[in-house]
TORMI-523995 format. One line per field, with one value per residue: x, y, z of N, C-alpha, C in turn; residue in three letters. Coordinates in nm, 3 decimals, padded with zeros to 5 digits. Atoms other than C-alpha are relative to their C-alpha. Layout:
N
nc1 X, ...
nc2 Y, ...
nc3 Z, ...
cac1 X, ...
cac2 Y, ...
cac3 Z, ...
cc1 X, ...
cc2 Y, ...
cc3 Z, ...
code ALA, ...
***
This chain:
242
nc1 00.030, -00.114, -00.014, 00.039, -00.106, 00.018, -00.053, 00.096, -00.022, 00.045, -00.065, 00.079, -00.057, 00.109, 00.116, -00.021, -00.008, -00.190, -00.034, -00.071, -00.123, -00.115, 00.107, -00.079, 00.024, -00.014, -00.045, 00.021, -00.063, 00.074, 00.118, -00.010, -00.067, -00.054, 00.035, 00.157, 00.116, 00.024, -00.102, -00.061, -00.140, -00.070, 00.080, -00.005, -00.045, -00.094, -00.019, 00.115, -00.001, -00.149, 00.062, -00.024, -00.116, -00.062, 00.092, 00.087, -00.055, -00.071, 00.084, -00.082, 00.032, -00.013, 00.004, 00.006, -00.163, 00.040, -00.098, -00.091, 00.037, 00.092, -00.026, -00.102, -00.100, 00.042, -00.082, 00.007, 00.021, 00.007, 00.156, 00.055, -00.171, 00.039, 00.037, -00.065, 00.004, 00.102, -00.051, -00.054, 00.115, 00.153, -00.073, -00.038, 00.106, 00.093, -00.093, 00.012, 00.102, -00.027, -00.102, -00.127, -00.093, -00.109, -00.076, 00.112, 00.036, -00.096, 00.038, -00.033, 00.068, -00.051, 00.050, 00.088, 00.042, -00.158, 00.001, 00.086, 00.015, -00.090, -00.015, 00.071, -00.101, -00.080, 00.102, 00.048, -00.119, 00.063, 00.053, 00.132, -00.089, 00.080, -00.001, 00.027, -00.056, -00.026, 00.118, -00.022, -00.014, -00.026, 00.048, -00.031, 00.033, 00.060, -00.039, -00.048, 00.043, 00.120, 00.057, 00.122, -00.082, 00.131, 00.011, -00.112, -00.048, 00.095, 00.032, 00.046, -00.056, -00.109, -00.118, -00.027, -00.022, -00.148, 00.018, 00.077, -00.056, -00.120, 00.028, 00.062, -00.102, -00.108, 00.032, 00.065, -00.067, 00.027, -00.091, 00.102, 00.032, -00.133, 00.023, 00.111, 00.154, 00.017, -00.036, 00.047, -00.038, -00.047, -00.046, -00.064, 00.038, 00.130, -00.028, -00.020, -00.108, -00.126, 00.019, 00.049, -00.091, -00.087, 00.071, -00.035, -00.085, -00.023, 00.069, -00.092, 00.040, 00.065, 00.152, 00.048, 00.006, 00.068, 00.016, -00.017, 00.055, -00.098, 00.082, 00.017, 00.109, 00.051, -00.056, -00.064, 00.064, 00.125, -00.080, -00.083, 00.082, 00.086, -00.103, -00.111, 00.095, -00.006, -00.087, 00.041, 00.081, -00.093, -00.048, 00.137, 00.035, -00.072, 00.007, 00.102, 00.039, -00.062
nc2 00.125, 00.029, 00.160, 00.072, -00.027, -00.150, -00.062, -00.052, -00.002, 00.039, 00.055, -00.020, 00.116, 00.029, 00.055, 00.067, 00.174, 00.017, 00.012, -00.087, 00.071, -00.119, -00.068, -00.088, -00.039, -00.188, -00.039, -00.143, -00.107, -00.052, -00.036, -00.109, -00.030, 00.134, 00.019, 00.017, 00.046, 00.092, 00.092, -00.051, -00.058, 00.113, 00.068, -00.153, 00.118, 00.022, 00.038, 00.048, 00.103, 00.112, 00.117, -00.031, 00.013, 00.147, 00.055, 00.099, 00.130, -00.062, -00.060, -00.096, 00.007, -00.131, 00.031, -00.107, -00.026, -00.041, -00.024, -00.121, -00.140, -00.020, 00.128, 00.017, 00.073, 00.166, 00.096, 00.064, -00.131, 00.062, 00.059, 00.106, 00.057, 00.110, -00.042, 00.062, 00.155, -00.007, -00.056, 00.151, 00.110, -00.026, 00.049, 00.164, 00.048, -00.041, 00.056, 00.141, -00.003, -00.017, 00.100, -00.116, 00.029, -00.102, -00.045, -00.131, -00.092, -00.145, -00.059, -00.104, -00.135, -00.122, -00.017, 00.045, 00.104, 00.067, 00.064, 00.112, 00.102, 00.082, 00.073, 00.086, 00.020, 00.032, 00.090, 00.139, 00.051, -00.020, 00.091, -00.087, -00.130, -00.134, -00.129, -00.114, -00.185, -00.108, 00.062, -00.014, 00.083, -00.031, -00.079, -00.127, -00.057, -00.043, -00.053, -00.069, -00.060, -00.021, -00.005, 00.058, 00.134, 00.083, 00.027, 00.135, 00.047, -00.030, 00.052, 00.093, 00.084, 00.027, -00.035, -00.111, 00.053, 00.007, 00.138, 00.098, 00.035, 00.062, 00.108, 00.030, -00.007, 00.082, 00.158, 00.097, 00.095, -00.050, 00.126, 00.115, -00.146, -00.031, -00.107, -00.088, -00.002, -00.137, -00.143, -00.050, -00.111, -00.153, -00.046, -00.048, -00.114, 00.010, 00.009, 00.152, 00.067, 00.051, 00.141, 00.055, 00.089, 00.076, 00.161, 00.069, 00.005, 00.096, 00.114, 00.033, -00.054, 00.077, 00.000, -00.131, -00.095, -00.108, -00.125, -00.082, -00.058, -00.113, -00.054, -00.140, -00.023, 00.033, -00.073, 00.061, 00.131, 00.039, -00.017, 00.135, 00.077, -00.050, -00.074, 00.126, 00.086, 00.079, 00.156, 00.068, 00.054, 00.089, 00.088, 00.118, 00.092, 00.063, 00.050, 00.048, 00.125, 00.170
nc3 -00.068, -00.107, -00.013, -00.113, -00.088, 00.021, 00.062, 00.080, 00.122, 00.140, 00.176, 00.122, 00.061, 00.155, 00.009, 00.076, -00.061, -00.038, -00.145, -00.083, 00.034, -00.078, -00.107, -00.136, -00.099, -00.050, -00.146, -00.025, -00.076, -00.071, 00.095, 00.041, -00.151, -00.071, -00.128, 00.084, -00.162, 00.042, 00.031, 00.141, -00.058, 00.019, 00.073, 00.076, 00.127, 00.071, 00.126, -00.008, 00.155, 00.005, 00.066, 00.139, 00.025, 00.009, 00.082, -00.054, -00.047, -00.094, -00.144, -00.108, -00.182, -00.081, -00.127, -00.101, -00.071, -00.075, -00.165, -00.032, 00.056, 00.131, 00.035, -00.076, 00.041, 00.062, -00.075, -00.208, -00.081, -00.148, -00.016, 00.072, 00.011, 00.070, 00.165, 00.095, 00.072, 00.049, 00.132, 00.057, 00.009, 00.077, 00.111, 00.002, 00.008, 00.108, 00.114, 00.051, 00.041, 00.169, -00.027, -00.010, -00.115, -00.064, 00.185, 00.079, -00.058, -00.010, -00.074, 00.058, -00.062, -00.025, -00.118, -00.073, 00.107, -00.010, -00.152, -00.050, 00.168, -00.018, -00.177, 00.012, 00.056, -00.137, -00.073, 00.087, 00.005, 00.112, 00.061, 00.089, 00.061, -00.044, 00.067, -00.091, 00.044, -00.131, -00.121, -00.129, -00.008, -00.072, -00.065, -00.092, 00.098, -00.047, -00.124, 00.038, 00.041, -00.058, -00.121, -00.071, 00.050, -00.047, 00.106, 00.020, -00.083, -00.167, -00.130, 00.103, 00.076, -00.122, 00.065, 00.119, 00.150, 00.007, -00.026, 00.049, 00.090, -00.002, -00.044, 00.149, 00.124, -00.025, -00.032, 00.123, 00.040, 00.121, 00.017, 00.047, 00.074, 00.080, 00.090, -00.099, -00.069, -00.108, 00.105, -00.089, 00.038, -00.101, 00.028, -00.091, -00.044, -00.094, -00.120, -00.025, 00.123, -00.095, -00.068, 00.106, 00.041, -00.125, -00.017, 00.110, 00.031, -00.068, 00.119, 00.074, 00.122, 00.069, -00.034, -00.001, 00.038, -00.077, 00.088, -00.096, 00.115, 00.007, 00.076, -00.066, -00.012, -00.145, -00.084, -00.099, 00.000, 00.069, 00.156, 00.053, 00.056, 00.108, 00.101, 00.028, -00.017, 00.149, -00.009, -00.113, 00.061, -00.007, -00.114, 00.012, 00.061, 00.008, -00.118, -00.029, 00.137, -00.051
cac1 -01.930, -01.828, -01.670, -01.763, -01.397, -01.516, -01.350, -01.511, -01.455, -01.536, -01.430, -01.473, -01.427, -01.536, -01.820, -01.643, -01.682, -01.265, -01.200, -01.060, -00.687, -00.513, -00.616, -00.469, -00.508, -00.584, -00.474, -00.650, -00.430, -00.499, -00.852, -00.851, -00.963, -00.819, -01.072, -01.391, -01.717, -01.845, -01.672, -01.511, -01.245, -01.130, -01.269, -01.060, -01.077, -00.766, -00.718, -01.051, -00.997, -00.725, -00.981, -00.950, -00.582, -00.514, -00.797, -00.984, -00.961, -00.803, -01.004, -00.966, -01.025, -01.048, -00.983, -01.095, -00.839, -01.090, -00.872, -00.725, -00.780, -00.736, -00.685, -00.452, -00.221, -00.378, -00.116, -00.141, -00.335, -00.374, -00.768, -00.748, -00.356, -00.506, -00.567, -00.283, -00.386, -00.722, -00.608, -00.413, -00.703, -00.968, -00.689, -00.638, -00.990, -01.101, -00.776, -00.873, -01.261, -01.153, -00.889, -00.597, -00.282, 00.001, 00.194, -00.094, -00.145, -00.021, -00.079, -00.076, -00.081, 00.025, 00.127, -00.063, -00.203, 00.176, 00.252, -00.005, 00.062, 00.438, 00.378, 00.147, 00.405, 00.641, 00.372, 00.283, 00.696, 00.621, 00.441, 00.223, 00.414, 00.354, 00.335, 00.440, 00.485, 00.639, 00.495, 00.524, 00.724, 00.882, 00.695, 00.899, 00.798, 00.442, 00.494, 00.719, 00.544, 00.170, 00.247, 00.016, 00.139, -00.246, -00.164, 00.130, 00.206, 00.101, -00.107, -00.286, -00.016, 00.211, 00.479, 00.683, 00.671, 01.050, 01.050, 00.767, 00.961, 01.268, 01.142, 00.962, 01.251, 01.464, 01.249, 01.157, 01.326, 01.467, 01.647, 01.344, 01.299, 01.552, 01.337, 01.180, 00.856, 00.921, 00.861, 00.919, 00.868, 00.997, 01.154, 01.449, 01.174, 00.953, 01.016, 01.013, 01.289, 01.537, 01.379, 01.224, 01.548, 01.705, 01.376, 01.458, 01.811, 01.742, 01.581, 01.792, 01.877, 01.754, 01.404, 01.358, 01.302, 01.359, 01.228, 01.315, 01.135, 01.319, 01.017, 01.028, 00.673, 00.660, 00.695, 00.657, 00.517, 00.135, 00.308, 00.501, 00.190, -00.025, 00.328, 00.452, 00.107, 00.175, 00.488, 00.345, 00.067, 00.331, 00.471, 00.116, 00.084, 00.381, 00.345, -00.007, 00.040, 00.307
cac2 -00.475, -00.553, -00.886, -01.054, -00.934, -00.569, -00.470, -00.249, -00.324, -00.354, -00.561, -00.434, -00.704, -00.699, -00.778, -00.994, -01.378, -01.363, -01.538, -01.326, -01.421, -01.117, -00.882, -00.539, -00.449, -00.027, 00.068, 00.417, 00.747, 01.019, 01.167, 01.498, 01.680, 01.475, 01.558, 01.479, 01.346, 01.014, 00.699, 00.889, 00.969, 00.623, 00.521, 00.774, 00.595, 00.619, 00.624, 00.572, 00.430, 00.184, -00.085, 00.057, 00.059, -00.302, -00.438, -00.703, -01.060, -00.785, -00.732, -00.459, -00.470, -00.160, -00.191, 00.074, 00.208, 00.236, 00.386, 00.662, 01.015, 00.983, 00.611, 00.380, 00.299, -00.070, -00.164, -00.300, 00.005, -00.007, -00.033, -00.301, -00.501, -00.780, -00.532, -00.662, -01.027, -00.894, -00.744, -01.042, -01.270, -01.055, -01.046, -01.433, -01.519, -01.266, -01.427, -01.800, -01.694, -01.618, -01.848, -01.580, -01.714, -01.541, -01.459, -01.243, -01.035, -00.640, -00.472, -00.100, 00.228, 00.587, 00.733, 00.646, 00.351, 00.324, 00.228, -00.008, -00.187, -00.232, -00.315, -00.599, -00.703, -00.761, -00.906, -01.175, -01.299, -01.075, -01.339, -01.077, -00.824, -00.426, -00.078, 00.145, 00.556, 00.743, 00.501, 00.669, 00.454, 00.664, 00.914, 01.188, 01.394, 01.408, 01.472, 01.726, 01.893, 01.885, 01.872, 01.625, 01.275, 01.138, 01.111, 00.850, 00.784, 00.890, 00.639, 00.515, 00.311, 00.070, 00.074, 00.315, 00.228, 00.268, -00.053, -00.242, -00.254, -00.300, -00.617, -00.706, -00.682, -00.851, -01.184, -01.230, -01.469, -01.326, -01.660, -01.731, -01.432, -01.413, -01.150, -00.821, -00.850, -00.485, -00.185, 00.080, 00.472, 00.839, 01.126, 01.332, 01.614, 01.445, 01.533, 01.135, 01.038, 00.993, 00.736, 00.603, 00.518, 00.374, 00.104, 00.010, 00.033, -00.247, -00.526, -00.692, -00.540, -00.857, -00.797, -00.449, -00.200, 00.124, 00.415, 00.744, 00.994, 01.316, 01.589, 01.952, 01.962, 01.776, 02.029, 01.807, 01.455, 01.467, 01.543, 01.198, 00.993, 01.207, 01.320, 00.907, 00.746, 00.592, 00.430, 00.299, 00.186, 00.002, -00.154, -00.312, -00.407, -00.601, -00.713, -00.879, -01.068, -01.290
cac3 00.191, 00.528, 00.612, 00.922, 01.082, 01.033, 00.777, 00.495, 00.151, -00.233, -00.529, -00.886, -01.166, -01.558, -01.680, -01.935, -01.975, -01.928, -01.625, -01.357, -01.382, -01.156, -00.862, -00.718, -00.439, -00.336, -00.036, 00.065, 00.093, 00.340, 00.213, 00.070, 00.303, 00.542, 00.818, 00.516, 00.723, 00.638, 00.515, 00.244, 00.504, 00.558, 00.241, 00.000, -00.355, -00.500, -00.889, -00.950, -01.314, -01.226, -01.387, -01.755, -01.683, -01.590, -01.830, -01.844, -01.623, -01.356, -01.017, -00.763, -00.396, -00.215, 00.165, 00.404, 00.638, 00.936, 01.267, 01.423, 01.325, 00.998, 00.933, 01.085, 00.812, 00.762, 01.056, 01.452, 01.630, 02.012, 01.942, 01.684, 01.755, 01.500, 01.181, 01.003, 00.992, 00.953, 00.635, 00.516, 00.577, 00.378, 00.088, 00.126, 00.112, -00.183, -00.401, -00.331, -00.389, -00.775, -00.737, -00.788, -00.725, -00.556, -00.873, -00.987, -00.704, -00.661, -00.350, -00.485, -00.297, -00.231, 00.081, 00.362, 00.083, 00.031, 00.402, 00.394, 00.016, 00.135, 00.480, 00.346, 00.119, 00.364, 00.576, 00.319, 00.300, -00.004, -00.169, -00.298, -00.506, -00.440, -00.598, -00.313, -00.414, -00.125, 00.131, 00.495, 00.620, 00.951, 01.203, 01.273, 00.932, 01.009, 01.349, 01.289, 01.067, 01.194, 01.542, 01.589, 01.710, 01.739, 01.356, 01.337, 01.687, 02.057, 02.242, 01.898, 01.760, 01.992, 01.714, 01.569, 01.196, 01.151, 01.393, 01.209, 00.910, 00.984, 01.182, 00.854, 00.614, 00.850, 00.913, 00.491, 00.351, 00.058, -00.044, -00.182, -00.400, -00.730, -00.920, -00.791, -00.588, -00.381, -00.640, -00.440, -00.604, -00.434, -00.535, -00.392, -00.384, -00.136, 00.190, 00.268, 00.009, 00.340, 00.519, 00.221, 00.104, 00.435, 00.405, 00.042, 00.074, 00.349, 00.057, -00.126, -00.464, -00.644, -00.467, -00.557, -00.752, -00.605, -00.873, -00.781, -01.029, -01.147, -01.232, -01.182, -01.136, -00.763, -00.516, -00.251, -00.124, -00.240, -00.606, -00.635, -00.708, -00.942, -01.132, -01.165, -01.213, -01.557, -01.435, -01.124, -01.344, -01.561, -01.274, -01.184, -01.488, -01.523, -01.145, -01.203, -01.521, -01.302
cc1 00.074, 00.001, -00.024, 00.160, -00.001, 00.026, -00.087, 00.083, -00.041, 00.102, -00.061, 00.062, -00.085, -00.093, -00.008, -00.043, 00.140, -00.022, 00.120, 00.169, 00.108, -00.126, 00.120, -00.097, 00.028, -00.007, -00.022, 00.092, -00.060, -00.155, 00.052, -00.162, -00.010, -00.062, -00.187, -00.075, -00.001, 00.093, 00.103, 00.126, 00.044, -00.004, 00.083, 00.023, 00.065, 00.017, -00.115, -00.037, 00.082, -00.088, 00.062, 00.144, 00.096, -00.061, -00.087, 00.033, 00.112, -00.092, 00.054, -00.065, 00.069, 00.004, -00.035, 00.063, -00.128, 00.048, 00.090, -00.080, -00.019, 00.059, 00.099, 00.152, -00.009, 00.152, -00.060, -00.055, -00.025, -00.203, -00.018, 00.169, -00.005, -00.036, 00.070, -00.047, -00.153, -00.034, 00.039, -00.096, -00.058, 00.088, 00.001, -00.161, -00.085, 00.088, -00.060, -00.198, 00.001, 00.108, 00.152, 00.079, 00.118, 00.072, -00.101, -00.071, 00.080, -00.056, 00.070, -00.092, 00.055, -00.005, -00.047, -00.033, 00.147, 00.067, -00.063, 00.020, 00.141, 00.037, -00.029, 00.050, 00.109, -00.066, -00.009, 00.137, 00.026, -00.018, -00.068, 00.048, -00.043, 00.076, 00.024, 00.064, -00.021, -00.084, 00.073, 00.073, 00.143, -00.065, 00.027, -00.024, -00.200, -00.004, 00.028, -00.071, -00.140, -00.017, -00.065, 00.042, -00.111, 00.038, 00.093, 00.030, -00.082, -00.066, -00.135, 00.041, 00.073, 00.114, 00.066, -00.020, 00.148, 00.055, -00.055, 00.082, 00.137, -00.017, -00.071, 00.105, 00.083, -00.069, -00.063, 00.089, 00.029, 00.030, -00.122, -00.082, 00.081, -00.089, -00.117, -00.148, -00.053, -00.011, -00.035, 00.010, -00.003, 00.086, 00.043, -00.090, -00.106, 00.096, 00.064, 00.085, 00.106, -00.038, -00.091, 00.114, 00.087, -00.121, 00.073, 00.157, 00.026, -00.061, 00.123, 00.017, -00.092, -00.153, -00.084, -00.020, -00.066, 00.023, 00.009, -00.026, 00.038, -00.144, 00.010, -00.121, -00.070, 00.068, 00.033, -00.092, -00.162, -00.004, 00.038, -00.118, -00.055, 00.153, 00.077, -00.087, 00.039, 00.132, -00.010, -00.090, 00.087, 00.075, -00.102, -00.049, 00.040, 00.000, -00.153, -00.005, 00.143, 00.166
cc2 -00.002, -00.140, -00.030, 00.034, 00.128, 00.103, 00.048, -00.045, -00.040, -00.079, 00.045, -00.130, 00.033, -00.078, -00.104, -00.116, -00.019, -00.030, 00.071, -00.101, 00.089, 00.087, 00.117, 00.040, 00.140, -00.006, 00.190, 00.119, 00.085, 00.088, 00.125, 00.083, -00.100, -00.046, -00.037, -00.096, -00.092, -00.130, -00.019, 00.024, -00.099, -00.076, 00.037, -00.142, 00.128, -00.004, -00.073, -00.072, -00.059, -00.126, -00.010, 00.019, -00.114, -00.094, -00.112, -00.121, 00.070, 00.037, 00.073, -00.024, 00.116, -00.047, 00.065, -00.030, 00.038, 00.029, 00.076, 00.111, -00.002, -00.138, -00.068, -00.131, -00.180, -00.042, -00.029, 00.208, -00.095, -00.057, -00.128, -00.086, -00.113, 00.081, -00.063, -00.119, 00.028, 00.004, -00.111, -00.123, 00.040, 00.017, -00.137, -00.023, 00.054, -00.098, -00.106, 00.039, 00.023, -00.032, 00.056, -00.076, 00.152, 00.095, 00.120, 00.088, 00.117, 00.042, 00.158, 00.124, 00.163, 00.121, -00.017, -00.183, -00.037, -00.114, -00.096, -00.135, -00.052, -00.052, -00.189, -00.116, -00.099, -00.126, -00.151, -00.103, 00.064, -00.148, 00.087, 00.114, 00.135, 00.116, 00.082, 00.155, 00.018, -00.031, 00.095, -00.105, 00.042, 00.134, 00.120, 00.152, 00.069, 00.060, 00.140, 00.106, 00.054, 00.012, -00.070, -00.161, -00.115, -00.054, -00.155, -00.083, -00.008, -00.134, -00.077, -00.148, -00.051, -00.048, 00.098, -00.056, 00.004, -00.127, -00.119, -00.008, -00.042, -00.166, -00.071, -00.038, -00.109, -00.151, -00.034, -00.041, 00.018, -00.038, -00.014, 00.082, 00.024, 00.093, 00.076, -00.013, 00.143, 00.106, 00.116, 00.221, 00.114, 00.107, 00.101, 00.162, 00.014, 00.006, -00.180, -00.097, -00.078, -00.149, -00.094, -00.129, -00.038, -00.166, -00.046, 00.002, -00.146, -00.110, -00.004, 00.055, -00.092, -00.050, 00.097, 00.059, 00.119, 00.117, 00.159, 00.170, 00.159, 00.128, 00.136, 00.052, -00.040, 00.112, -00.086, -00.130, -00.015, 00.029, -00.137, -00.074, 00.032, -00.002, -00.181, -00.124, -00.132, -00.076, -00.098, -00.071, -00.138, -00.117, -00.090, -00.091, -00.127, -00.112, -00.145, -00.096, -00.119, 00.049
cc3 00.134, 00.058, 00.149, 00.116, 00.019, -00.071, -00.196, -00.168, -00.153, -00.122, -00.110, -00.134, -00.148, -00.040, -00.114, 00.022, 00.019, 00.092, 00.078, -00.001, 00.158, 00.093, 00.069, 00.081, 00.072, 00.129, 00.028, 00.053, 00.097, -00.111, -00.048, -00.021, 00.054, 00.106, -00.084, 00.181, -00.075, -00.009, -00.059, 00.046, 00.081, -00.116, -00.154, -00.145, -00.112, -00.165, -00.008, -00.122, -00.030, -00.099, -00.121, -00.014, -00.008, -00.067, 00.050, 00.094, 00.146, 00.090, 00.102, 00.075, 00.056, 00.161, 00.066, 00.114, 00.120, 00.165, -00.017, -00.042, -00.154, -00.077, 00.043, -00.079, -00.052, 00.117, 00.135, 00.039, 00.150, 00.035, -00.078, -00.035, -00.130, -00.139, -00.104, -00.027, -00.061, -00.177, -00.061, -00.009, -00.088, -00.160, -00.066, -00.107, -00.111, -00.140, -00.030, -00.051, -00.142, -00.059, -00.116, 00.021, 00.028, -00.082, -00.060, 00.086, 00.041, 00.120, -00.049, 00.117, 00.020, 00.100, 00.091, -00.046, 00.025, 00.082, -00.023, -00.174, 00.040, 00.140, -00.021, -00.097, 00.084, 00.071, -00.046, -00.022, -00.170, -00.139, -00.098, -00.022, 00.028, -00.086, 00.116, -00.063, 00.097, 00.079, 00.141, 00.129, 00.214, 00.047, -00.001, -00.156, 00.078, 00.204, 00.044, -00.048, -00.010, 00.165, 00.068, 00.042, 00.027, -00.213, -00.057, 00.149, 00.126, 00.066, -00.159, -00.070, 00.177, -00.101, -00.031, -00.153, -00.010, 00.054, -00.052, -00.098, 00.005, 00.090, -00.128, -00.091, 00.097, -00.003, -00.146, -00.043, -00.139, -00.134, -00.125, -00.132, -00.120, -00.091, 00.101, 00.032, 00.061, -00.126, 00.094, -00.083, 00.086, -00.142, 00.070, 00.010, 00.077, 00.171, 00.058, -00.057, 00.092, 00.064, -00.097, -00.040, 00.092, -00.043, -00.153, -00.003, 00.080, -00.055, -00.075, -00.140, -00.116, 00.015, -00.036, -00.118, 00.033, -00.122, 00.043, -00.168, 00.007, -00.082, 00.092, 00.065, 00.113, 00.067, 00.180, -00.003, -00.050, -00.204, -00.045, -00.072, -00.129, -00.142, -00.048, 00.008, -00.116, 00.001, 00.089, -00.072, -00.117, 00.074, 00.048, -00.082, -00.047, 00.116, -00.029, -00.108, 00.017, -00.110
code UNK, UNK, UNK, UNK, UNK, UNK, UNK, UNK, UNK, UNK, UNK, UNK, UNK, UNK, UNK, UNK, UNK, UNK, UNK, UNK, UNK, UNK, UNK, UNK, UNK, UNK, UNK, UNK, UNK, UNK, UNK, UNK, UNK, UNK, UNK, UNK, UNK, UNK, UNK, UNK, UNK, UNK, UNK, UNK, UNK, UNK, UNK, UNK, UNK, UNK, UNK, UNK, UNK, UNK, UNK, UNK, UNK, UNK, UNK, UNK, UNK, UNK, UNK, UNK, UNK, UNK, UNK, UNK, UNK, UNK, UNK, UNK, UNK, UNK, UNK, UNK, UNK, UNK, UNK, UNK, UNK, UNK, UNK, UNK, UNK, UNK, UNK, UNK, UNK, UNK, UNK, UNK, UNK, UNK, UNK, UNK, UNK, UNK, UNK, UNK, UNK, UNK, UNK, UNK, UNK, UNK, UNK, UNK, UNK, UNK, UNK, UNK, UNK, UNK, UNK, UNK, UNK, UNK, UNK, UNK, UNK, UNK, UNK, UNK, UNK, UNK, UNK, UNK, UNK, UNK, UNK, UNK, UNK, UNK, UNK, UNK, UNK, UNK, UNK, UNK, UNK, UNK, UNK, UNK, UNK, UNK, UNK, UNK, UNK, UNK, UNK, UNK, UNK, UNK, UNK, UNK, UNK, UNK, UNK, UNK, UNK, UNK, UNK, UNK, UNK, UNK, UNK, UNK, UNK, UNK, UNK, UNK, UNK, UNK, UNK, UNK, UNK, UNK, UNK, UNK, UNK, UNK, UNK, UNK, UNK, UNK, UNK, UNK, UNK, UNK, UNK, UNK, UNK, UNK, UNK, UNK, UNK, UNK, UNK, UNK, UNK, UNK, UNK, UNK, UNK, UNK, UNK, UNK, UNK, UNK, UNK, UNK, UNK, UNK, UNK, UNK, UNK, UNK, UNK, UNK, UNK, UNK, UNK, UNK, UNK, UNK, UNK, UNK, UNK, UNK, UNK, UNK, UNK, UNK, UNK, UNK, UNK, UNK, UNK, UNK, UNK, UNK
***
């Protein structure tokens, strides 16, 4: 569907008579491949049987990440400075349409998704609790390591991310917060574990939970998610039933 602000997206919901009660919210990682043709490569769906995991009276909303090379993070780009509220609006407006409240919404994502589930988080005064695994949450990694700075930075973005968040964390009010809303998962074998844990070390502990998953079997950051689904999935599920 695309909403009248341009933004692409689907809801899936059971076909129960249960009234919808809860709602996460997927936040697309990079595709795989990352340079796919079509929509599929802003479009990338994520845990594609999250439904049958959060059951019934649980609705998902997929967002497409449309900008940049290979998506623009769901934050402020220099082509579209208004994505974020865009985003936050088409959230708003699917919650009160199945009259969601706040309490029962997860913004869940991984990587890329990540970035954009605890950006939005943030965004919201986290009103709206989040699942982030090894969100991207500073530049100089990809950068670094692709060379490429049309991917995080260059003349696409007019933030660094390292700035957006730390302007984020500093203006929520966390007074207002006495049990965790931030779930944030990594592990010290993702490249991204460092500045991972500079953002969560900057949330209050009584906002957080930062998981940090011990498995021989990640070699590096596209590992964390697949290898720490079923506690991230836990964490949603706990997140959405308030």
């Amino acid at each position: 569907v695309e909403h009248e602000n341009g933004l692409i997206y689907s809801v899936e919901s059971d076909d129960s008579e249960r009234k919808v009660f809860g709602m996460v919210v997927v936040f697309s990682s990079m595709a795989d491949p990352h340079d796919a043709s079509g929509l599929s490569r802003y479009f990338y769906r994520n845990y594609s049987s999250i439904a049958k995991h959060v059951g019934p009276g649980v609705a998902i909303l997929r967002i497409a990440d449309i900008d940049s090379v290979v998506g623009g993070f769901y934050l402020p780009t220099n082509w579209d400075p208004l994505r974020h509220v865009k985003v936050n609006q088409l959230i708003r407006e699917v919650a009160n349409r199945m009259n969601v409240s706040d309490d029962n919404i997860v913004l869940y994502g991984a990587s890329k998704g990540g970035t954009g589930a605890l950006y939005h988080s943030l965004y919201s005064q986290a009103a709206w609790k989040c699942v982030s695994v090894d969100p991207v949450v500073d530049d100089h990694y990809y950068e670094n390591q692709y060379r490429d700075s049309y991917w995080t930075g260059g003349a696409i973005f007019p933030h660094r991310k390292s700035e957006l968040f730390d302007a984020l964390i500093e203006g929520t009010r966390w007074e207002n917060h006495v049990h965790p809303r931030i779930s944030i998962v990594s592990s010290r074998r993702s490249p991204l574990f460092q500045s991972i844990s500079v953002v969560a070390g900057s949330i209050p502990a009584s906002a957080k939970i930062f998981a940090i998953v011990d498995d021989p079997k990640i070699a590096g950051h596209p590992d964390v998610s697949p290898r720490s689904v079923q506690f991230a999935t836990g964490l949603i599920n706990l997140g959405v039933r308030g």
